[in-house]
C-alpha positions in Angstrom: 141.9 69.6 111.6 142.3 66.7 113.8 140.9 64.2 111.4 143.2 65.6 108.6 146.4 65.1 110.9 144.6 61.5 111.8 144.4 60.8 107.8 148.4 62.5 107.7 149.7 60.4 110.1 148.2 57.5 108.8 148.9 58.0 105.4 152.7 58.8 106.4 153.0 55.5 108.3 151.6 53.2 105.4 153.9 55.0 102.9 156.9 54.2 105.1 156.0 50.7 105.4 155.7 49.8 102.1 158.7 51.9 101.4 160.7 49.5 104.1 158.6 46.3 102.3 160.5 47.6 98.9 164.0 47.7 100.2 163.5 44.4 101.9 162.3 43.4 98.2 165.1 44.5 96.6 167.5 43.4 99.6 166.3 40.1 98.8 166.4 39.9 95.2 170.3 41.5 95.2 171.0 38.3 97.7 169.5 35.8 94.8 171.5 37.4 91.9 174.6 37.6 94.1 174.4 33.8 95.0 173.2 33.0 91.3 176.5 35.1 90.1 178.3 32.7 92.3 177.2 29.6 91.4 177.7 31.0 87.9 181.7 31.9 88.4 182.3 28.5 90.3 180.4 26.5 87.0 182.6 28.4 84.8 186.2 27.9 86.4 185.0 24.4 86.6 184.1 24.4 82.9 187.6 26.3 82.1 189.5 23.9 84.2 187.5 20.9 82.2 188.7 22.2 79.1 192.7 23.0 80.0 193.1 19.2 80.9 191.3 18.1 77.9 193.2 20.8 75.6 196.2 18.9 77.3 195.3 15.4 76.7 195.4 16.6 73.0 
């Protein structure tokens, strides 16, 4: 019984560890595609600002 609980306890700490390895995965990842989304919205109103002054120059 005690070597089962042992196995338990052991088994229960390494599937909470990877569980908080995932989230810290996926924290990271969300971080990258929100700066990437960022970059991507200030390219764009650059882009869309481009065009207006050369629509205008028209």
């Amino acid at each position: 019984v005690a070597r089962k609980r042992v196995r338990n306890t052991l088994a229960a700490r390494k599937y909470r560890q990877k569980r908080v390895d995932r989230i810290t995965e996926l924290e990271q990842a969300l971080e990258d595609v929100t700066r990437q989304r960022d970059e991507l919205r200030l390219q764009l109103a650059r882009q869309e600002a481009e065009t207006k002054v050369l629509r205008e120059m028209m």
